[in-house]
Structures are given as structure tokens and as C-alpha cells.
C-alpha positions, 0 to 999 in steps of 0.5 A: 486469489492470485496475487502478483508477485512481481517487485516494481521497486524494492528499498532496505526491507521492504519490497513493492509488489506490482499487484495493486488495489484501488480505493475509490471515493464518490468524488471520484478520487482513488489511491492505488495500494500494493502490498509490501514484503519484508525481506525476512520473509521473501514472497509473502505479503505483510498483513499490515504494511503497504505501499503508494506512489505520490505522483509517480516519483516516490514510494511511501510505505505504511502501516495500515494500523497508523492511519487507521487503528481499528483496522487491525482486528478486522484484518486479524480475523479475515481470510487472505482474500478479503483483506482488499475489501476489508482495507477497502471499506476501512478506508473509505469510512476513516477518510472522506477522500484519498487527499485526506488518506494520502496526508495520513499516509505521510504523517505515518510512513515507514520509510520513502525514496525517490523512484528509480527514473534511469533509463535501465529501469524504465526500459525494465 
């Protein structure tokens, strides 16, 4: 699986990569999840960590073992390129729709900032 490396938003150590997966719920809500690096290890995806925009103005980054703790021993024994699907599913069970996820989304964060709405980085 290719995964796509680009940074689209970057704070302290933790980077935002512009590769995205969607949970989509039946009542036609979904939440777009990018995969997160830590600057100790530049280029690679951090298994549990990952990131959201909230109406486009801010990031929130998170670990997926906070909003749901049974997830780390499914993502433990998957292979890299199952872990969308395994998160996927996981949070589809955990939470009836991505309003009740977004909430422990912000119970849990790590970390949030305000995204960057100059010109320059718009234009980028």
C-alpha cells in the first residue's frame, strides 16, 4: 500500500500527513483520519496516533487506544496494510456516528492548533 508522505500541517512532534482514510457511518456521517509521525521518527506512521481537522480550522491529534481501548491488540497483530480497515471497523462498532467519535476525539487529544490560514500557506 502506498501511503502518501506529504505533511499538510506539522506542530511540535508530531506531523500530519496528507494521506487520509474515511469512516463512514449509515447515517451518512464520516470522519477523515491522517496518519501522524513523531519527529523522533521522521517518515514513518505512528501505529496509534492520528489526526482530524474540525471544520477546517484546527487539527487534533489522538490516540486511537483512548477513544477506543480494544483497538491496540487488533492493530498489534495486523499487517501495515490492514490497519485502515481494522480502525475502520473499530470505530464503527465503538461509536453510532463520527459526532459521538469527534467528542472522544476531543476528550482524548494530545495536542490541537489552529490551522495556518495565511495567504502563503494556502497558495502552498
Amino acid at each position: 500500500m502506498l501511503i502518501d508522505t506529504r505533511t499538510i500541517a506539522a506542530h511540535g512532534p508530531y506531523t500530519v500527513l496528507a494521506q487520509r482514510f474515511e469512516v463512514m457511518w449509515r447515517d451518512g456521517s464520516a470522519v477523515h483520519l491522517h496518519p501522524v509521525c513523531l519527529a523522533a521518527s521522521p517518515g514513518e506512521t505512528h501505529r496509534y496516533l492520528r489526526a482530524v481537522q474540525r471544520e477546517g480550522l484546527t487539527w487534533s491529534v489522538f490516540d486511537l487506544r483512548h477513544v477506543d481501548a480494544s483497538i491496540e491488540n487488533d492493530l498489534i497483530t495486523a499487517h501495515r496494510s490492514d490497519m485502515p480497515g481494522v480502525v475502520f471497523f473499530r470505530l464503527r462498532l465503538a461509536y453510532p456516528n463520527a459526532a459521538r467519535l469527534l467528542q472522544a476525539v476531543h476528550a482524548a487529544q494530545l495536542v490541537t492548533w489552529w490551522r495556518d490560514t495565511s495567504p502563503q500557506a494556502l497558495a502552498a
